[in-house]
PDB file of N, CA, C and O in Angstrom:
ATOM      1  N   UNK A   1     -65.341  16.534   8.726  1.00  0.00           N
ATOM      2  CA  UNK A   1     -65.132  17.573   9.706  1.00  0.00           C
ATOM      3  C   UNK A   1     -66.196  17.445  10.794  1.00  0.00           C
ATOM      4  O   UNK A   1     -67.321  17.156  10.384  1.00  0.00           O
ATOM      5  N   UNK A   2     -66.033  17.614  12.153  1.00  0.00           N
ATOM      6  CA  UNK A   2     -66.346  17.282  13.219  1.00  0.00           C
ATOM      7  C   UNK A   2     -68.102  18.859  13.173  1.00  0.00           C
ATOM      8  O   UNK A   2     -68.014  20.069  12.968  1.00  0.00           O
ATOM      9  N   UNK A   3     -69.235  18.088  13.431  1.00  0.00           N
ATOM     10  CA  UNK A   3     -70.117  19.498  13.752  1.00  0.00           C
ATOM     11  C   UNK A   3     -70.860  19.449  14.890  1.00  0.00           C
ATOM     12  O   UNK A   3     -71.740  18.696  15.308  1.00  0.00           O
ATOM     13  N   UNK A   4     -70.237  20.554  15.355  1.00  0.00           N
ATOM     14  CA  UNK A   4     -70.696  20.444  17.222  1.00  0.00           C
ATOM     15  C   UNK A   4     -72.096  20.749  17.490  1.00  0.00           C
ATOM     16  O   UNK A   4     -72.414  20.798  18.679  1.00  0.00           O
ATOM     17  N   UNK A   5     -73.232  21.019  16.377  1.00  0.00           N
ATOM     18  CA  UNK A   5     -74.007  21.405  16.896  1.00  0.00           C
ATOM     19  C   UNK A   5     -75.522  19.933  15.916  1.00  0.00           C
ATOM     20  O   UNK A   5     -76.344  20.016  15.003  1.00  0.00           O
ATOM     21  N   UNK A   6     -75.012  18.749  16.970  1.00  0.00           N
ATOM     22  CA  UNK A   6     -76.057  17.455  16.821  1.00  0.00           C
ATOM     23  C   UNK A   6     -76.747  17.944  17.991  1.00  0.00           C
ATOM     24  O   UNK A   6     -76.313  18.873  18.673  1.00  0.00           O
ATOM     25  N   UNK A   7     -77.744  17.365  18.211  1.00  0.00           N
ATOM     26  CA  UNK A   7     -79.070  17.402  19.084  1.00  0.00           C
ATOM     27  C   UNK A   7     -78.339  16.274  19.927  1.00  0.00           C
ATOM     28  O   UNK A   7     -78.339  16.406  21.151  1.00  0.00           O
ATOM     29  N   UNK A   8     -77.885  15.470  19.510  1.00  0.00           N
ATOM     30  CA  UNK A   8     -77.254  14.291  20.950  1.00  0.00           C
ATOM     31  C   UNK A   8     -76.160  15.232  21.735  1.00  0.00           C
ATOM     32  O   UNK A   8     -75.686  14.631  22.699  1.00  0.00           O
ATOM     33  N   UNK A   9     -75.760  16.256  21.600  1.00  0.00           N
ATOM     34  CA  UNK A   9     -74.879  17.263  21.821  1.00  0.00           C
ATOM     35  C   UNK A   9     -75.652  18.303  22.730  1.00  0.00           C
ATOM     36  O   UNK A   9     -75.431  19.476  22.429  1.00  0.00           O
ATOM     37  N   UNK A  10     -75.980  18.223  23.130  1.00  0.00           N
ATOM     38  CA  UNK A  10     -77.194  19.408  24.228  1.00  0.00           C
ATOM     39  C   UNK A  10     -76.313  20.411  24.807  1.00  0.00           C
ATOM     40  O   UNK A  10     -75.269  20.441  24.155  1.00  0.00           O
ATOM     41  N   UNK A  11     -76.311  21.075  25.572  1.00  0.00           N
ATOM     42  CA  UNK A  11     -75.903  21.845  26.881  1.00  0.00           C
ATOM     43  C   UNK A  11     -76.332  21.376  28.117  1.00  0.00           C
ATOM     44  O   UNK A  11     -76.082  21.807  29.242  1.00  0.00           O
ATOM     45  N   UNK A  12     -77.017  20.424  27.755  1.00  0.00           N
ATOM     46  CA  UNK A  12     -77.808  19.791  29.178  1.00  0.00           C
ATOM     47  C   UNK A  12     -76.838  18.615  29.542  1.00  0.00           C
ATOM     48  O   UNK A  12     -76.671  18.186  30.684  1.00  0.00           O
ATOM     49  N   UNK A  13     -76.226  18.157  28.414  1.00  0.00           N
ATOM     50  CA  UNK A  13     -75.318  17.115  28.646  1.00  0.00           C
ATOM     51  C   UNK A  13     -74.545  17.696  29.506  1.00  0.00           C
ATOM     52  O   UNK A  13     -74.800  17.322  30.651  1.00  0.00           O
ATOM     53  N   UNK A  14     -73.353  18.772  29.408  1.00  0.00           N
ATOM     54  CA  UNK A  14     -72.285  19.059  30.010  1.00  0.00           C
ATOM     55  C   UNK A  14     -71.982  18.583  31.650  1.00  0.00           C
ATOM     56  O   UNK A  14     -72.960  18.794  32.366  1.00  0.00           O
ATOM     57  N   UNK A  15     -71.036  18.100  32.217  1.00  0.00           N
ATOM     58  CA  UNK A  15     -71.428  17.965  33.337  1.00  0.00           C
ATOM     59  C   UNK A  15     -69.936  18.896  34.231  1.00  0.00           C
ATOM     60  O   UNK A  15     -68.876  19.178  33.672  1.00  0.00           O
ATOM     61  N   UNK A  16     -70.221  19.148  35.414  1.00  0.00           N
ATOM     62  CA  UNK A  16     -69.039  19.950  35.768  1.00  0.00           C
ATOM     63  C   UNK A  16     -68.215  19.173  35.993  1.00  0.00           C
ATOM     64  O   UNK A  16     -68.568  18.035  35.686  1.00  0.00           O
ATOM     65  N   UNK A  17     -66.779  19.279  36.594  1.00  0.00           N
ATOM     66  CA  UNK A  17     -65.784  18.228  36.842  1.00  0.00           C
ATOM     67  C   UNK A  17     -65.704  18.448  38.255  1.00  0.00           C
ATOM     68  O   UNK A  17     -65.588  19.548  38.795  1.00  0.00           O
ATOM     69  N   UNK A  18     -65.781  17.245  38.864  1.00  0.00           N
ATOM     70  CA  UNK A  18     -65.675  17.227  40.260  1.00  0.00           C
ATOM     71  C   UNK A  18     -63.805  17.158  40.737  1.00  0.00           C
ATOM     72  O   UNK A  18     -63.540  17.745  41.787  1.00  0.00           O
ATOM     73  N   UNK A  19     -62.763  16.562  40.085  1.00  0.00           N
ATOM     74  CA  UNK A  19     -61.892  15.936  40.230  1.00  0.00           C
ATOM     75  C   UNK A  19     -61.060  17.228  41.272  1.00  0.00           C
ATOM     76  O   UNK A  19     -60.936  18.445  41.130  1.00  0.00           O
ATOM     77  N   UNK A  20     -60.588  16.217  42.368  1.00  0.00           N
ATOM     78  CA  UNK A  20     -59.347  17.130  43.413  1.00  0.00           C
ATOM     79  C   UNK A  20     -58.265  17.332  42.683  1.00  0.00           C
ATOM     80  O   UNK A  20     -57.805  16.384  42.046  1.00  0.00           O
ATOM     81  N   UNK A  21     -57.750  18.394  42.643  1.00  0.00           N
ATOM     82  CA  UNK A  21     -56.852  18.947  41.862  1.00  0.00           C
ATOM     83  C   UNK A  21     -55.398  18.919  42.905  1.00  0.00           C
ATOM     84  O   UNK A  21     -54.422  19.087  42.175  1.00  0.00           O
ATOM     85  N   UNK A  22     -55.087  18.800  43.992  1.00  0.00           N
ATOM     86  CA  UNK A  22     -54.029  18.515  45.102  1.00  0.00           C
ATOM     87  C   UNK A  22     -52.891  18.164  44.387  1.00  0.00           C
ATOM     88  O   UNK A  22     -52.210  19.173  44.208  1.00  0.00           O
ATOM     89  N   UNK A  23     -52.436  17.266  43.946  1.00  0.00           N
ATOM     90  CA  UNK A  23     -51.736  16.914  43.023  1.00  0.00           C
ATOM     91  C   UNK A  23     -50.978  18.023  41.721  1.00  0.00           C
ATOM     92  O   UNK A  23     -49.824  18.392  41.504  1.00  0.00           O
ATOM     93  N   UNK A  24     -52.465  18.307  40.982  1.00  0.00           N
ATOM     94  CA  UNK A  24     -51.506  19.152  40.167  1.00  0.00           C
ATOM     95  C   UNK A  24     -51.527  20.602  40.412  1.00  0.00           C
ATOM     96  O   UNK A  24     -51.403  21.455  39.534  1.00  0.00           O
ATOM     97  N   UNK A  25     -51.745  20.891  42.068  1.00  0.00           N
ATOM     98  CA  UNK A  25     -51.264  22.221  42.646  1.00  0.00           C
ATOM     99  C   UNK A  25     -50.064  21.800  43.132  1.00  0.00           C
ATOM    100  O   UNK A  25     -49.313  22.737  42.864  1.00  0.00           O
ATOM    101  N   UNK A  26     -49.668  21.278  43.475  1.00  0.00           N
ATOM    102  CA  UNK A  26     -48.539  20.635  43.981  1.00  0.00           C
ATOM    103  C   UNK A  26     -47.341  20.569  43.024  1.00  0.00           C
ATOM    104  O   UNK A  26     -46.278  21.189  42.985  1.00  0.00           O
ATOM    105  N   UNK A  27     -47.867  19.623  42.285  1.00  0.00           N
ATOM    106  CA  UNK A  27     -46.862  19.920  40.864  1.00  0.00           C
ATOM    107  C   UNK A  27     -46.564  21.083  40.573  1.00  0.00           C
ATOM    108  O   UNK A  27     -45.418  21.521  40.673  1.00  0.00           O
ATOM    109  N   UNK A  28     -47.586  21.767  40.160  1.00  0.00           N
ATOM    110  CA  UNK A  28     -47.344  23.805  39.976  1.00  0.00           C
ATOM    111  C   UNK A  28     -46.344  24.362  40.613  1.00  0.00           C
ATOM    112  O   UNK A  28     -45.420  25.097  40.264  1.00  0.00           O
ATOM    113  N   UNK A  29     -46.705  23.854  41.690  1.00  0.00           N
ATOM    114  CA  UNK A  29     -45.688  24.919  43.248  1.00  0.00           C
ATOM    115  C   UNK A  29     -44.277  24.217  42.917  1.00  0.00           C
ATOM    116  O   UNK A  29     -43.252  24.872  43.108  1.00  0.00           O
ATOM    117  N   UNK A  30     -44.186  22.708  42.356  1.00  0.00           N
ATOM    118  CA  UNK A  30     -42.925  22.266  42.310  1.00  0.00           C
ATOM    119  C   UNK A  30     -42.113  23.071  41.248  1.00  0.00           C
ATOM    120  O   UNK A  30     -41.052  23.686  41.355  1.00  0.00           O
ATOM    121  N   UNK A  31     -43.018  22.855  40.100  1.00  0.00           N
ATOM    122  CA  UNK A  31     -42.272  23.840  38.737  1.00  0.00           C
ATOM    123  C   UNK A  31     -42.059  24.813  39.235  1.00  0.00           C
ATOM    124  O   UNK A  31     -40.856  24.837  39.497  1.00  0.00           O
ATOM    125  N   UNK A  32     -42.640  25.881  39.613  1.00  0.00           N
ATOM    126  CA  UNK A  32     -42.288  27.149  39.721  1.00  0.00           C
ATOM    127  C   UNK A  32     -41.412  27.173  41.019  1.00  0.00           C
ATOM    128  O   UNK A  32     -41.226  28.364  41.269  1.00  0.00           O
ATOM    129  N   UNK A  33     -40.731  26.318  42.050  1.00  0.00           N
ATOM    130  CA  UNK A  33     -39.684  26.058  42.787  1.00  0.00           C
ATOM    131  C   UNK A  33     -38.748  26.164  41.965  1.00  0.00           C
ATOM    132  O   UNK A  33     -37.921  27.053  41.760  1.00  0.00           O
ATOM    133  N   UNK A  34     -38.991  24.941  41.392  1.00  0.00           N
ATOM    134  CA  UNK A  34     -37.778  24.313  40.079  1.00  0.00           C
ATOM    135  C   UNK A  34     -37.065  25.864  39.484  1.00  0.00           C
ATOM    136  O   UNK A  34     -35.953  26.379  39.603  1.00  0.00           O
ATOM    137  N   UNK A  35     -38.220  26.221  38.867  1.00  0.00           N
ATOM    138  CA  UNK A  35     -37.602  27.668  38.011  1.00  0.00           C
ATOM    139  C   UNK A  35     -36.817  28.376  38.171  1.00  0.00           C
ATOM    140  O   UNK A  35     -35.912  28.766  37.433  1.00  0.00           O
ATOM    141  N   UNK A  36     -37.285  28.786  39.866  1.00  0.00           N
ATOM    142  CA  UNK A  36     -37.325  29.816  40.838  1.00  0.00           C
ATOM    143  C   UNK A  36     -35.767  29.656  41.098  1.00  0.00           C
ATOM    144  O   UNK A  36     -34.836  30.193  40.497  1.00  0.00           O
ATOM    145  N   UNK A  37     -35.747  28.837  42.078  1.00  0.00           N
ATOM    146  CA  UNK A  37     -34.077  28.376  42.287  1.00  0.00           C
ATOM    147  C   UNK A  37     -33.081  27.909  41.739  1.00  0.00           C
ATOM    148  O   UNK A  37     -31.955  27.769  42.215  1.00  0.00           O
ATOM    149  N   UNK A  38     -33.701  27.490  40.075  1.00  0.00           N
ATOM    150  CA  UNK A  38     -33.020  27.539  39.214  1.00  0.00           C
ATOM    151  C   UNK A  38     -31.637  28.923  38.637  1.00  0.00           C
ATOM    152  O   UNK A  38     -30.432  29.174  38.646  1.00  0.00           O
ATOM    153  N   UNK A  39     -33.179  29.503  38.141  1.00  0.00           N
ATOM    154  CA  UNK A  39     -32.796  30.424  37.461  1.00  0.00           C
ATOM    155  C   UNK A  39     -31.828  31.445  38.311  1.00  0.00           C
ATOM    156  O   UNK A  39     -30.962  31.986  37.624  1.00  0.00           O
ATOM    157  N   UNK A  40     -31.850  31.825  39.860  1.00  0.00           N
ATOM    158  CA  UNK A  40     -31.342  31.781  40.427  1.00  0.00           C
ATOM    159  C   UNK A  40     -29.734  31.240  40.888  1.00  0.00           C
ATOM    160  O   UNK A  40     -28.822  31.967  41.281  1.00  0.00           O
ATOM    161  N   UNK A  41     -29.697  29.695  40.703  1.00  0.00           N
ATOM    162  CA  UNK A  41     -28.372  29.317  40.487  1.00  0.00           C
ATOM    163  C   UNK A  41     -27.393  29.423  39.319  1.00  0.00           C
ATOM    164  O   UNK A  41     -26.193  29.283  39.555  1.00  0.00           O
ATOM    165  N   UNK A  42     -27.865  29.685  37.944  1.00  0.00           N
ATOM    166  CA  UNK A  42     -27.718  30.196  36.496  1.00  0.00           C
ATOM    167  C   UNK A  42     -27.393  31.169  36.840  1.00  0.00           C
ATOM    168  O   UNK A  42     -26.288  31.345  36.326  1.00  0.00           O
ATOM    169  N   UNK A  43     -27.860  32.674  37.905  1.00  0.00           N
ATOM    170  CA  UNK A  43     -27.653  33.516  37.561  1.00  0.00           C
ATOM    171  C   UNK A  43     -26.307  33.945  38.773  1.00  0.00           C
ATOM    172  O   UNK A  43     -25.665  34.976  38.571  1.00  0.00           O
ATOM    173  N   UNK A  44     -26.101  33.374  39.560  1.00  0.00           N
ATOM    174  CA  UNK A  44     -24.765  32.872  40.537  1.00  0.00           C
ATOM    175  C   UNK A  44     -23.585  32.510  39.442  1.00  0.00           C
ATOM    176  O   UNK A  44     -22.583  33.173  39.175  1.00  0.00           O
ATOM    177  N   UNK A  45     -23.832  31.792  39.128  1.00  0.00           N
ATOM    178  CA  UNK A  45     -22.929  30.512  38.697  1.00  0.00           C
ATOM    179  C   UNK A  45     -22.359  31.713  37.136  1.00  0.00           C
ATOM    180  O   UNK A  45     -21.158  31.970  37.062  1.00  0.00           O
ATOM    181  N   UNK A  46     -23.164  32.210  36.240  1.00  0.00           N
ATOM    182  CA  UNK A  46     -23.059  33.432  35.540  1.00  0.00           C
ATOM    183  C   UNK A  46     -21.955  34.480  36.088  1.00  0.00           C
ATOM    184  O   UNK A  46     -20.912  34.891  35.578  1.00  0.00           O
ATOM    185  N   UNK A  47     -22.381  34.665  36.925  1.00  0.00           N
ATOM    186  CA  UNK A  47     -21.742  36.191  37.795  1.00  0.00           C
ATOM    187  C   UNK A  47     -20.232  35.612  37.835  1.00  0.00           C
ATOM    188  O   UNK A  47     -19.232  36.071  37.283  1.00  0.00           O
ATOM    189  N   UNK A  48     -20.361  34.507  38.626  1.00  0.00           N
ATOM    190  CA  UNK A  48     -18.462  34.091  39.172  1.00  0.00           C
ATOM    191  C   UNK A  48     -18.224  33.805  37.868  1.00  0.00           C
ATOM    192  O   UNK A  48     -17.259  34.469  37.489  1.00  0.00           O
ATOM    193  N   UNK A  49     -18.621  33.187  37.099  1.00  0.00           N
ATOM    194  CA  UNK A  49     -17.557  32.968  36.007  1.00  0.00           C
ATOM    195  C   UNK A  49     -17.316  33.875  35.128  1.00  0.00           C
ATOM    196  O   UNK A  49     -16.288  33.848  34.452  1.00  0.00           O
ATOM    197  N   UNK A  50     -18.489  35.071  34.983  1.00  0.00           N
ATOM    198  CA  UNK A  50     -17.791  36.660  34.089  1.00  0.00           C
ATOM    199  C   UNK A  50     -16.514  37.258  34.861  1.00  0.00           C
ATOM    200  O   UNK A  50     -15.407  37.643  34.483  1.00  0.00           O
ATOM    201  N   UNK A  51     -17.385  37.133  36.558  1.00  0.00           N
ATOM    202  CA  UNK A  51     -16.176  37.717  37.011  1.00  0.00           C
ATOM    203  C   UNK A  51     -15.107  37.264  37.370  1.00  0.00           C
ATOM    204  O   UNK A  51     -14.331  38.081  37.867  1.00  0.00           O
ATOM    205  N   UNK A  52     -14.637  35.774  37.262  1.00  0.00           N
ATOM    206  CA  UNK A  52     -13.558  34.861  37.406  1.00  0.00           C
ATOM    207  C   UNK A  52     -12.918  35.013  36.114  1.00  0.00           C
ATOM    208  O   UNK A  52     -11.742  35.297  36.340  1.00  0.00           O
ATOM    209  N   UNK A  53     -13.142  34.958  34.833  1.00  0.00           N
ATOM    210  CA  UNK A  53     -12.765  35.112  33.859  1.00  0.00           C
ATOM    211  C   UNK A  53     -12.684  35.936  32.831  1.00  0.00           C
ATOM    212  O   UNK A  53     -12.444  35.685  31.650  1.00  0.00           O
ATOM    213  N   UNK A  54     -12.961  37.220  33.511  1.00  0.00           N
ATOM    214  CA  UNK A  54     -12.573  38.307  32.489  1.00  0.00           C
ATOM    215  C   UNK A  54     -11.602  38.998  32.678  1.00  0.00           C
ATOM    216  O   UNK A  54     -11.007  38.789  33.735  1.00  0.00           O
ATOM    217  N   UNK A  55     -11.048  40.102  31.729  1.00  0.00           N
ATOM    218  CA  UNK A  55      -9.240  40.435  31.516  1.00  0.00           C
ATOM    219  C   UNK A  55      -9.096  40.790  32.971  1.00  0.00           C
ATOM    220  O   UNK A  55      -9.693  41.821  33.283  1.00  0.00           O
ATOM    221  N   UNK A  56      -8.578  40.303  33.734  1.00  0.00           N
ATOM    222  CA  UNK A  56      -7.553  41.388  35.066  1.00  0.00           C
ATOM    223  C   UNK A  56      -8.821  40.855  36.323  1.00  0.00           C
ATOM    224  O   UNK A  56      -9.155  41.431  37.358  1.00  0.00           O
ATOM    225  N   UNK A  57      -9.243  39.739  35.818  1.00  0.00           N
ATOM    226  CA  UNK A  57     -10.731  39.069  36.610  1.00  0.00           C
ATOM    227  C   UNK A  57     -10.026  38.000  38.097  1.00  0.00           C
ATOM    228  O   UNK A  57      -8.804  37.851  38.088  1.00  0.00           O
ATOM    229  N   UNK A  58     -10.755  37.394  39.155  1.00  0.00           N
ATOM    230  CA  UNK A  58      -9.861  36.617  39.741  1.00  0.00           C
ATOM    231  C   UNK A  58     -11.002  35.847  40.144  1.00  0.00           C
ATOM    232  O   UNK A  58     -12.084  36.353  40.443  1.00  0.00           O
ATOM    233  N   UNK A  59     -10.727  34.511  40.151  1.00  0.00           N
ATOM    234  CA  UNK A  59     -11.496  33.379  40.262  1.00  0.00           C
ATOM    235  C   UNK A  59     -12.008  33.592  41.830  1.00  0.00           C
ATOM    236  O   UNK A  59     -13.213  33.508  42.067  1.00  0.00           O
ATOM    237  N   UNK A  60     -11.440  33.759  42.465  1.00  0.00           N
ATOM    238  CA  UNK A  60     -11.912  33.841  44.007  1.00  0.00           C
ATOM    239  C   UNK A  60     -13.161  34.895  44.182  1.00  0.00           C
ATOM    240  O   UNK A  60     -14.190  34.730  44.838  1.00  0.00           O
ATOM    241  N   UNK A  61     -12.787  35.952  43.449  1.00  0.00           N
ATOM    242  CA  UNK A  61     -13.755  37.395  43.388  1.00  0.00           C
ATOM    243  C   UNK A  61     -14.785  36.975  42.699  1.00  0.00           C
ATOM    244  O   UNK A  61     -15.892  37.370  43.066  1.00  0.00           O
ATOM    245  N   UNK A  62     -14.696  36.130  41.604  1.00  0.00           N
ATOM    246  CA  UNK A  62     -15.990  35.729  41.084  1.00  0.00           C
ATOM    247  C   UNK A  62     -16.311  34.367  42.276  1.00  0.00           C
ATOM    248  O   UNK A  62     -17.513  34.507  42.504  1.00  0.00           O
ATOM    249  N   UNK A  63     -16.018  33.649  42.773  1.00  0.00           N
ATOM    250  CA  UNK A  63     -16.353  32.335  43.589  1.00  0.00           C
ATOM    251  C   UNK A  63     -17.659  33.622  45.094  1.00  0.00           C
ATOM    252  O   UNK A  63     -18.749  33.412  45.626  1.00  0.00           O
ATOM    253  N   UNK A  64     -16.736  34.697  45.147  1.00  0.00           N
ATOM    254  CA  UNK A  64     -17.067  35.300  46.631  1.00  0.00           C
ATOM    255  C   UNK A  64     -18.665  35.918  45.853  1.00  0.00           C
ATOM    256  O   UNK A  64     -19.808  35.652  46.223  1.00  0.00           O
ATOM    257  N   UNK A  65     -18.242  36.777  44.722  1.00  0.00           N
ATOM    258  CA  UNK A  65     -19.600  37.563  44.459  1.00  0.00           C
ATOM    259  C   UNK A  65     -20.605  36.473  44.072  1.00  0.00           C
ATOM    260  O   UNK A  65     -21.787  36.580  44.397  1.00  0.00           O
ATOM    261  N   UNK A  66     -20.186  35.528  43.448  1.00  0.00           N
ATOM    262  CA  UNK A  66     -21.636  34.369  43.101  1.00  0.00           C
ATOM    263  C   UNK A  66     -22.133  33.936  44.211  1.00  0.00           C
ATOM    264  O   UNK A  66     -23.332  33.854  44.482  1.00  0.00           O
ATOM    265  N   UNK A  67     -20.987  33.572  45.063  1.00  0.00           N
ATOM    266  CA  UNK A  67     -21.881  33.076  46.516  1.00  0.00           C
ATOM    267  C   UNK A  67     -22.971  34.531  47.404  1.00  0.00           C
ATOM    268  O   UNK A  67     -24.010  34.165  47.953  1.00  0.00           O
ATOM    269  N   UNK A  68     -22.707  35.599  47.430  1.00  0.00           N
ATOM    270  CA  UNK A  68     -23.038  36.354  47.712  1.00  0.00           C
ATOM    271  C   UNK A  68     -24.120  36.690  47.060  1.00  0.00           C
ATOM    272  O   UNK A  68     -24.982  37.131  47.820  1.00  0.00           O
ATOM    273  N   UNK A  69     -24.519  36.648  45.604  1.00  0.00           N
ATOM    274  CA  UNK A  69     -25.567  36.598  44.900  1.00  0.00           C
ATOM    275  C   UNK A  69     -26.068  35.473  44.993  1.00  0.00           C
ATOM    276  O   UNK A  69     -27.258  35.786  44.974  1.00  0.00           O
ATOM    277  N   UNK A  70     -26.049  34.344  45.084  1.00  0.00           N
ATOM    278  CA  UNK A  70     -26.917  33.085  46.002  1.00  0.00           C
ATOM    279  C   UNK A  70     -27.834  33.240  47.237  1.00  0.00           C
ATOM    280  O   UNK A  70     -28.972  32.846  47.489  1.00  0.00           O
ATOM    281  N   UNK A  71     -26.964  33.921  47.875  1.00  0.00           N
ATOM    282  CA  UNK A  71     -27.056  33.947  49.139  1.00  0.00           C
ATOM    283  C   UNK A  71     -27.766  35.189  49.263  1.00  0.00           C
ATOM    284  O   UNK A  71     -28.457  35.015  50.267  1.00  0.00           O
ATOM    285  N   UNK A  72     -27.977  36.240  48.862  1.00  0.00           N
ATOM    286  CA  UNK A  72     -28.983  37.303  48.648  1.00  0.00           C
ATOM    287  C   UNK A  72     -30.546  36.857  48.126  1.00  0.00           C
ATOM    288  O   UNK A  72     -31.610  37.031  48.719  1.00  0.00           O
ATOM    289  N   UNK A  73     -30.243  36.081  46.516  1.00  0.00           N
ATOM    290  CA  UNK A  73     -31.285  35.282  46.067  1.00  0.00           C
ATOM    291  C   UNK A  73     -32.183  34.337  46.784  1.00  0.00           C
ATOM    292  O   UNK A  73     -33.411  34.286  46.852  1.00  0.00           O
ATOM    293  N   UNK A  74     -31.097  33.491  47.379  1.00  0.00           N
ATOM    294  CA  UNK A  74     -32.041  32.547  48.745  1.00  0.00           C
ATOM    295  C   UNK A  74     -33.299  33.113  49.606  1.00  0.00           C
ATOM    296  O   UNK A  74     -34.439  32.652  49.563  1.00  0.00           O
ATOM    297  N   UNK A  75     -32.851  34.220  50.404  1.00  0.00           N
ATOM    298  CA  UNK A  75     -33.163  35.312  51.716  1.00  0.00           C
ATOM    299  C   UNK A  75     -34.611  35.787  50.533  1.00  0.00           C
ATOM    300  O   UNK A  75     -35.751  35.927  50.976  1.00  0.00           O
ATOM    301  N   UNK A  76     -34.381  35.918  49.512  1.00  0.00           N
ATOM    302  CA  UNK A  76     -35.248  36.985  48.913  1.00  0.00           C
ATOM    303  C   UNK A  76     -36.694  36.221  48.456  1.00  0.00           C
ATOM    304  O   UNK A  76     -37.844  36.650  48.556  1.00  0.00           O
ATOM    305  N   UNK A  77     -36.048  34.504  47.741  1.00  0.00           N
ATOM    306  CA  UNK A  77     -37.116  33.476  47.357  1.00  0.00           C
ATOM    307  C   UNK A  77     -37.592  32.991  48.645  1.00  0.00           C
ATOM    308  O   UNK A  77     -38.752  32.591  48.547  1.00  0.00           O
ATOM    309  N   UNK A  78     -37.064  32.876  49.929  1.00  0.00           N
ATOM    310  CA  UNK A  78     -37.680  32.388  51.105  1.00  0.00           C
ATOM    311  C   UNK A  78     -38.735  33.183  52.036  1.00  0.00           C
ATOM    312  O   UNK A  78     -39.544  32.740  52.851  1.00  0.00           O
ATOM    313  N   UNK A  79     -38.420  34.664  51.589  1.00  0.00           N
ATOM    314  CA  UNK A  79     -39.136  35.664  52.156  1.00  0.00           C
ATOM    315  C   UNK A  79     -40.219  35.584  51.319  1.00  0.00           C
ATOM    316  O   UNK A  79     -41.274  35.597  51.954  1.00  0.00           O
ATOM    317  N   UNK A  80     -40.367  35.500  50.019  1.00  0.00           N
ATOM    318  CA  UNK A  80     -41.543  35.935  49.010  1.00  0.00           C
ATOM    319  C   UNK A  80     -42.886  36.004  49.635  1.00  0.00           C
ATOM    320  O   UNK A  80     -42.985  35.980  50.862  1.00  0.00           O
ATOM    321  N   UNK A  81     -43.842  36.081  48.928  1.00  0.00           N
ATOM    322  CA  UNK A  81     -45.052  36.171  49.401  1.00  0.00           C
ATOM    323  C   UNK A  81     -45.800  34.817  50.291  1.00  0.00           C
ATOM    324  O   UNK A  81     -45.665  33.686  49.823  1.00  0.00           O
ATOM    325  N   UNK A  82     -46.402  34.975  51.285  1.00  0.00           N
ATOM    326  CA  UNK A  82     -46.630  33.855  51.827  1.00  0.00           C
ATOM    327  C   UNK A  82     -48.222  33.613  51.820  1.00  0.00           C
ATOM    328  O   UNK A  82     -48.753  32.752  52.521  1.00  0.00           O
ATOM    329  N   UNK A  83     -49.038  34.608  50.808  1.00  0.00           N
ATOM    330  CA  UNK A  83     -50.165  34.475  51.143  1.00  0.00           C
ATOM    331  C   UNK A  83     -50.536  33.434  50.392  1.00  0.00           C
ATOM    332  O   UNK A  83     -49.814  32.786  49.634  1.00  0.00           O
ATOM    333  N   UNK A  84     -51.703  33.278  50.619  1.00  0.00           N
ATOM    334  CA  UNK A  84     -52.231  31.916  49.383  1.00  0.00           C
ATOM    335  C   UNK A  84     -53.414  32.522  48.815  1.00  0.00           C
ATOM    336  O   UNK A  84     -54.170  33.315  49.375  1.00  0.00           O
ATOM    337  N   UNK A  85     -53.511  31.934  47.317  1.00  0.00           N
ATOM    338  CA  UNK A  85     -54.833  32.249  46.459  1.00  0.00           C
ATOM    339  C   UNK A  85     -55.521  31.441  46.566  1.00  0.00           C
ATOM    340  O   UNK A  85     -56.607  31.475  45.989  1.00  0.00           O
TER     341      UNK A  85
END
């Protein structure tokens, strides 16, 4: 079993990490795109087909309300917050 507390083990050793992180902020912002407009098209694509396919349902009414819930969703993820941390 590993014991962290050798004398070749200091606190003096530690060193900070210099490394640019650009990259995997970037990546971040991509995932949470990914998610974003994902989950979003799941939740379109959901809507028309409950409402395309349920009793007395009509494919067009679900085609019109999913696009309409897209298209609300879009306006709403493009507006979001624009500040930066």
């Amino acid at each position: 079993m590993a014991d962290p507390h050798h004398d070749a083990h200091g606190a003096d050793d530690y060193q900070r990490g210099s490394m640019a992180i650009g990259e995997q902020a970037a990546t971040w912002k991509l995932v949470q795109a990914m998610f974003s407009w994902g989950s979003l098209g799941i939740a379109a694509l959901l809507l028309a087909l409950v409402m395309a396919f349920r009793p007395g349902g009509n494919i067009l009414v679900g085609l019109v309300l999913g696009v309409i819930l897209f298209a609300v969703g879009a306006f709403w993820l493009k507006s979001g917050s624009k500040s930066a941390h």
